[in-house]
C-alpha positions in Angstrom: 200.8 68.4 77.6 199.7 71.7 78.9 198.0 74.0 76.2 199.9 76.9 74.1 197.7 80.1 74.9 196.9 80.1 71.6 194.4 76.7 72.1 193.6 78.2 75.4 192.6 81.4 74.2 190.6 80.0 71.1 188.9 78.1 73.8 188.0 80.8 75.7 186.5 81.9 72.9 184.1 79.0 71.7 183.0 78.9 75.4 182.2 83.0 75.4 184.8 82.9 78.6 186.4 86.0 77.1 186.0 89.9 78.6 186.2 92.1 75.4 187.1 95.8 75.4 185.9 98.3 72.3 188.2 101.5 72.2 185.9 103.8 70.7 182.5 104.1 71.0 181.4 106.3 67.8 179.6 104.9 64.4 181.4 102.1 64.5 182.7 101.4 68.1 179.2 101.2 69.6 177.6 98.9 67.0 180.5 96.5 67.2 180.4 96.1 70.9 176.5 95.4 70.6 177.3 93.0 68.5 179.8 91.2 70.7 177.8 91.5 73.9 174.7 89.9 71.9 176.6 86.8 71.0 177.5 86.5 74.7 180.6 88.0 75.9 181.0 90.4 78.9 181.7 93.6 76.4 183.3 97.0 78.2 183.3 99.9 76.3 186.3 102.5 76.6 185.6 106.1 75.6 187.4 109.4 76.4 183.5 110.7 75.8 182.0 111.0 79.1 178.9 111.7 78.1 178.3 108.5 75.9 180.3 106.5 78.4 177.3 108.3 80.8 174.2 107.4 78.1 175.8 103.8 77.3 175.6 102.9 81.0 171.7 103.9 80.9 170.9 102.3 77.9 170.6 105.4 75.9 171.5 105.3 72.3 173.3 108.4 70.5 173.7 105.8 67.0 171.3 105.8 65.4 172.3 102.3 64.0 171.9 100.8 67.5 168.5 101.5 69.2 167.6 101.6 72.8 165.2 98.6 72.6 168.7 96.8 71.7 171.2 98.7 74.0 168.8 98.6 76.8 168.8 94.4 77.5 172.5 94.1 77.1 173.3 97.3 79.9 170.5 96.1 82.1 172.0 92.4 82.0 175.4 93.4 82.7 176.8 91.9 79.2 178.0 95.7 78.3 179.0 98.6 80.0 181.0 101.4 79.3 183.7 103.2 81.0 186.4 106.4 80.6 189.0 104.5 82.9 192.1 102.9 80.9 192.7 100.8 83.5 189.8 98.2 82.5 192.0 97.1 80.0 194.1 94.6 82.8 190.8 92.9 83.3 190.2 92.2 79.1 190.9 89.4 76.8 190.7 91.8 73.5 190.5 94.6 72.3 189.2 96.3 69.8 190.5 99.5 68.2 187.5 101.7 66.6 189.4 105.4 67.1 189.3 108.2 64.4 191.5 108.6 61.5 191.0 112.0 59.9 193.6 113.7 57.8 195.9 116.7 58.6 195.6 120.1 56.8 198.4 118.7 54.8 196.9 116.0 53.6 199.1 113.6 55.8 197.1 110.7 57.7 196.5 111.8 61.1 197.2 108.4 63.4 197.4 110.3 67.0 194.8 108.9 68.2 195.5 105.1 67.6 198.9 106.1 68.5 197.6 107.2 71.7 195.5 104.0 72.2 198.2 101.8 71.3 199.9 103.0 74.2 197.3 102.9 76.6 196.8 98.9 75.3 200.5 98.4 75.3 200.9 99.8 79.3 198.2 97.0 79.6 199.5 94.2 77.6 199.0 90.7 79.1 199.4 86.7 77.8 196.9 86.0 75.5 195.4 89.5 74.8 194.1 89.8 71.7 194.2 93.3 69.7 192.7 94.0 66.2 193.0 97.5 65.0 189.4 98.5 63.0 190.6 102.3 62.7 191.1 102.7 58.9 195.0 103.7 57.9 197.3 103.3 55.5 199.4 99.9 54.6 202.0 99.2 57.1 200.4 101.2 60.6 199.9 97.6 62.0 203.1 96.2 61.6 205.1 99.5 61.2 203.8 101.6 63.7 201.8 99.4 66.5 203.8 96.3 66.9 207.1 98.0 67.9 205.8 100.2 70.3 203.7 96.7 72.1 207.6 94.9 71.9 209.0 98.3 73.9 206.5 98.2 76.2 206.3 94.3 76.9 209.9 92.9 75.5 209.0 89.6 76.8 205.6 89.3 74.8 206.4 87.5 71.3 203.4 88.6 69.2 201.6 85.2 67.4 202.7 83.4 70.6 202.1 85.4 73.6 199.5 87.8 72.2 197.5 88.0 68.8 197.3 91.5 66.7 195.0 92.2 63.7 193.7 94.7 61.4 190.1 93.8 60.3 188.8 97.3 58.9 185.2 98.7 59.9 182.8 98.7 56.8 180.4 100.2 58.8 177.2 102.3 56.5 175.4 104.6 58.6 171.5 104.4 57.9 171.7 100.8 56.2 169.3 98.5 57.9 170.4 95.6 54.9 173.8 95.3 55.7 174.8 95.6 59.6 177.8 95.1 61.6 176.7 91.3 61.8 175.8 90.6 58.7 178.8 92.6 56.6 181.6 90.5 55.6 184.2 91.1 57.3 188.0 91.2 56.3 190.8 90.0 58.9 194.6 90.1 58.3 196.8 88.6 61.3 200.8 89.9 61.7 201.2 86.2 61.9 199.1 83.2 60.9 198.3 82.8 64.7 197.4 85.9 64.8 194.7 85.6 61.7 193.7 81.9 63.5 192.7 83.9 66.8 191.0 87.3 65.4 189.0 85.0 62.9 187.7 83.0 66.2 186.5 85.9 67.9 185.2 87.0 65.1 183.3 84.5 64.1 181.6 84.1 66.8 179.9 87.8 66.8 180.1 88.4 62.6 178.3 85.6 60.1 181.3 86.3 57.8 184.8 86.7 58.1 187.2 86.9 55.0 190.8 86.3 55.6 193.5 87.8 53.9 197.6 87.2 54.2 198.1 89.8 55.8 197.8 93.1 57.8 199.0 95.2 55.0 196.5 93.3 52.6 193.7 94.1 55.4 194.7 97.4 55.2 194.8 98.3 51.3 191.8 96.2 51.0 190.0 98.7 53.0 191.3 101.7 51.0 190.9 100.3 47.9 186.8 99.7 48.4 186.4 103.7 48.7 188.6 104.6 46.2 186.7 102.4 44.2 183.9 104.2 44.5 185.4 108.0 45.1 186.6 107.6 41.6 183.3 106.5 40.3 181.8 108.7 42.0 184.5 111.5 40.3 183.1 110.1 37.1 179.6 110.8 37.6 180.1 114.3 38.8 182.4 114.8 35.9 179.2 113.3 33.8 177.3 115.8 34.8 179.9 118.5 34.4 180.1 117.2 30.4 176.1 117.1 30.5 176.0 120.3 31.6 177.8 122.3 29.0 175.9 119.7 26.1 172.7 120.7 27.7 171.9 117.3 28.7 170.7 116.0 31.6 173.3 113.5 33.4 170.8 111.8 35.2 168.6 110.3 32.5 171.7 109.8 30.7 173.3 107.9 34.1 170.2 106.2 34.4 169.8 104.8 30.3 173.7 103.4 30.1 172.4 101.1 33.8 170.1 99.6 32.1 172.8 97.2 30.5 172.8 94.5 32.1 176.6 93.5 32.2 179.6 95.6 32.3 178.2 99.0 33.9 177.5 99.9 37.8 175.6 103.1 38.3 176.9 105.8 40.3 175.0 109.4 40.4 176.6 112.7 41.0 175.6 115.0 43.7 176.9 117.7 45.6 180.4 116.1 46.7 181.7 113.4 48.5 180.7 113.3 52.3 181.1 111.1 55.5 183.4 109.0 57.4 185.2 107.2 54.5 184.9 107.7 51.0 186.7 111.4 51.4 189.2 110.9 53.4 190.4 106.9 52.2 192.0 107.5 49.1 193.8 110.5 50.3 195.6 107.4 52.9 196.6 105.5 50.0 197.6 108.6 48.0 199.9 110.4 50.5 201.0 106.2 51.3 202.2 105.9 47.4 203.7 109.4 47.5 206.0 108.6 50.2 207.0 105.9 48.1 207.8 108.4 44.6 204.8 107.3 42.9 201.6 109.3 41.9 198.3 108.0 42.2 196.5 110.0 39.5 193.6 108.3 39.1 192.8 109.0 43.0 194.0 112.6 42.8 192.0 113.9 39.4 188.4 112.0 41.4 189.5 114.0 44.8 190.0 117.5 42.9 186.7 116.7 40.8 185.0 116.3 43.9 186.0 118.5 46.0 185.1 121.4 43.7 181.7 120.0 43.3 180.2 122.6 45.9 181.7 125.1 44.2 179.8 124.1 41.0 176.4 123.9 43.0 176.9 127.6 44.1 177.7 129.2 41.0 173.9 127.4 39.5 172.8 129.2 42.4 174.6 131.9 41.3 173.4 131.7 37.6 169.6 130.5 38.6 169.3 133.6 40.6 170.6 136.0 37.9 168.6 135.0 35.1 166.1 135.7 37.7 167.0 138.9 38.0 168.5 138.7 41.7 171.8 139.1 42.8 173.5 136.3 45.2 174.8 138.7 47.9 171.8 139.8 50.0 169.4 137.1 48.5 167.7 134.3 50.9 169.3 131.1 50.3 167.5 127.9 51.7 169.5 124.7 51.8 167.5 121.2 52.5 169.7 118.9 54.1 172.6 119.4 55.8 173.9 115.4 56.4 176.0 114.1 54.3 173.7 111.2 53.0 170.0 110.3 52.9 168.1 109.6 56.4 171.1 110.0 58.8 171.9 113.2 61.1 175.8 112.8 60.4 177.5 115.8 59.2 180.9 114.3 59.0 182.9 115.6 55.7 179.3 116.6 54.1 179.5 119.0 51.4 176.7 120.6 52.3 178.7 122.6 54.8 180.8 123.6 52.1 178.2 124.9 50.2 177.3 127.2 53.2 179.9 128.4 53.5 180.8 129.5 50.2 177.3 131.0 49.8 177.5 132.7 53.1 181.0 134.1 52.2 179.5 135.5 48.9 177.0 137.9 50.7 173.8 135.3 50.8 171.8 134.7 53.8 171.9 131.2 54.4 169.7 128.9 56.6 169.0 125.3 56.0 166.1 122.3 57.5 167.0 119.1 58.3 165.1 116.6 59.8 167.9 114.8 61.4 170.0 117.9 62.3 168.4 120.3 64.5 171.2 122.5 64.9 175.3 123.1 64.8 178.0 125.2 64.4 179.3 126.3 60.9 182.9 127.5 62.0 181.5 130.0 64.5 178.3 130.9 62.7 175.7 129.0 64.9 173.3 127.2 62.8 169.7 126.0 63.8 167.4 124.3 61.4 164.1 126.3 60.5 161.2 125.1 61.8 158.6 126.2 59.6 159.6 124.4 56.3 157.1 125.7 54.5 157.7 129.4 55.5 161.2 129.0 54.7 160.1 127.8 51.3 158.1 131.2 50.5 160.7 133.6 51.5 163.3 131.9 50.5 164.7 133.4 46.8 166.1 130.0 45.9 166.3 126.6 47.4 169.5 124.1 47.0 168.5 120.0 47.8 171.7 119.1 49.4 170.6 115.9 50.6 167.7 113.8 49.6 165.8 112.4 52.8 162.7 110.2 52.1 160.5 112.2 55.0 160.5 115.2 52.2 157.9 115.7 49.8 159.5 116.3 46.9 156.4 117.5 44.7 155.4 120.1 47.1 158.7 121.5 48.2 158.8 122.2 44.5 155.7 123.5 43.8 156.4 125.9 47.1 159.7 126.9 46.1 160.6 130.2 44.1 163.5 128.7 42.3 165.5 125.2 42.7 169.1 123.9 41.8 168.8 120.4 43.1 172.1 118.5 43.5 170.6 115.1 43.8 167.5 115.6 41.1 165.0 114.2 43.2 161.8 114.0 41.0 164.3 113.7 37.6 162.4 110.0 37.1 159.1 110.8 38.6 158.0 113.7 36.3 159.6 114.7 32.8 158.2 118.8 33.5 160.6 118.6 37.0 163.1 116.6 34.8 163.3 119.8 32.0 162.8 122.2 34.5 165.5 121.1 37.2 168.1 120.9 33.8 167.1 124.5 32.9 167.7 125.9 36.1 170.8 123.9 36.6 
């Protein structure tokens, strides 16, 4: 009896006999595909990028997840390579979809550009390909939106029979060196059980862990529910401080006292806003998702307006700071540190940081900012480089705002450099109880 491609395929897999494509080669794109080529398969990656398709073939990094010692083996040994040209897909047994999802202006999901890769795959599709979708999106894209456009462009191609699609979202932390793409659970939903029984394989066989759920639309929720999990706790905190704030208390130590119960409490801090990849832009999937279906999601939309205004807050301390000092905001030197949106990376994706800029540069400051990790971009068309003489910058600067918290800082002398401080993260609030009262009566 000759073997369904479903056992062929699956045993393709066990024997690493299987070519597999990454779409994407960002944050998460990149790591992934290491991941595959390191347990053994012949791994192209497919990016519209030239340059990183043009630094992934020389074994340059631009991750900083992945380094070169790691990158450099796998392109030297021919196990990965990367490539602009579509047309690799006819040689690949999978695929994997790791494309951005950002949201329109409206607050719809923007899905062009897995639209657009579905249709590349779909001019491609052959017996036994296997396609999981990583991209994060709302419940339904898998089955709603990519499987009828693969049955238009292949009608003969039954999906759980002739080929195999997936959603298995990305849970990808930039800066974590704890939890990596190998060693993070990872959640996989088929369109059919055959589907679920081929994914998990491949897998498997690159990721320690992978959870199965019933289905696609469970993979996909599942996804949106872990950050609004946390962008509503995060809402919380910033609220905290908020309520802190007009009791003159100091949210921190009071965050900080209720952790210490052991049972029934998980600790979340505020800051300056909700940045990156995720945590902004998830629920706002799952809200517009629930809209379209009469329902209001109020929990997610009272965290998102909390947070977004939280940059707002941070400028008018600066604001306040600076007039009990005496100084007006317009025309005064305003020195942010840290532009990324979270400790020890260099991405800027969704960081509020840049709001806070902004804000402050459209109220008549002079802004500039030092960053370790970002030497320089563009702040709509204002080009922005970071100082190099930190401690200069310090001196003439007529207040300083911590956006972001790196480790390389030294927190005790940047303060004891700096005129005046409103520090979003409170950096020294456990180290020194003078720092502690003085960052909560400047802020």
């Amino acid at each position: 009896m000759s073997k369904t491609v479903q056992q062929s395929i699956q045993d393709r897999i066990a024997s690493r006999n299987l070519r597999v494509a990454v779409l994407g080669l960002g944050y998460v794109g990149l790591p992934l595909a290491v991941a595959f080529a390191e347990a053994g398969f012949q791994v192209i990656g497919i990016d519209v990028d030239e340059k990183k398709v043009r630094l992934m073939n020389r074994g340059i990094s631009y991750i900083e997840d992945i380094s070169g010692d790691r990158l450099q083996p796998l392109v030297g040994s021919g196990a990965l390579r990367a490539t602009g040209d579509l047309n690799a897909l006819d040689a690949c047994d999978s695929v994997s979809i790791c494309v951005p999802t950002p949201l329109r202006k409206t607050g719809a999901p923007d899905v062009s550009h897995i639209l657009n890769a579905t249709d590349a795959i779909a001019r491609h599709l052959h017996p036994g390909m296997i396609i999981v979708l990583e991209s994060t999106t709302y419940p339904g894209t898998t089955t709603e939106v990519i499987l009828p456009r693969f049955h238009q462009e292949a009608m003969n191609l039954e999906v759980g029979k002739d080929f195999f699609l997936c959603f298995s979202p990305e849970r990808v932390d930039p800066g974590r060196e704890d939890w990596t793409t190998r060693n993070t659970p990872k959640i996989m939903g088929g369109v059919t059980p055959a589907c679920l029984q081929v994914g998990k394989a491949l897998y498997e066989s690159a990721i320690e862990s992978v959870v199965p759920v019933s289905s696609t639309e469970a993979a996909e929720l599942t996804k949106l529910v872990e950050n609004t999990f946390r962008a509503v706790n995060i809402g919380l905190a910033n609220e905290v401080l908020l309520i802190c704030d007009k009791l003159g208390l100091n949210a921190w130590e009071v965050i900080e006292a209720a952790a210490t119960k052991p049972f029934g409490f998980m600790k979340f801090l505020p800051g300056p806003g909700l940045g990156g990849h995720c945590i902004p832009i998830d629920p706002q999937y799952l809200s517009w998702k629930l809209r379209t279906l009469g329902y209001t999601a109020r929990f997610i939309e009272l965290a998102t307006e909390i947070n977004t205004a939280m940059p707002k807050h941070w400028v008018h301390c600066v604001q306040d700071v600076l007039n009990d000092a005496g100084k007006p905001l317009r025309g005064s030197n305003i020195l942010v540190v840290g532009v990324a949106y979270k400790r020890d990376v260099g991405d800027l994706r969704e960081s509020p940081a840049l709001d806070i800029l902004t804000l402050l540069r459209d109220k008549g400051a002079v802004i500039s900012y030092h960053d370790p990790h970002v030497s320089a971009f563009t702040l709509d068309e204002l080009e922005m480089v970071s100082v190099t003489d930190l401690e200069g910058a310090l001196a003439a600067a007529d207040c300083v705002l911590i956006a972001t918290d790196h480790t390389s800082y030294d927190w005790e002398d940047l303060y004891a450099r700096a005129q005046l401080i409103v520090d979003t993260r409170a950096t020294l609030h456990q180290e020194q109880d003078e720092i502690l009262q003085y960052s909560q009566e400047q802020v």
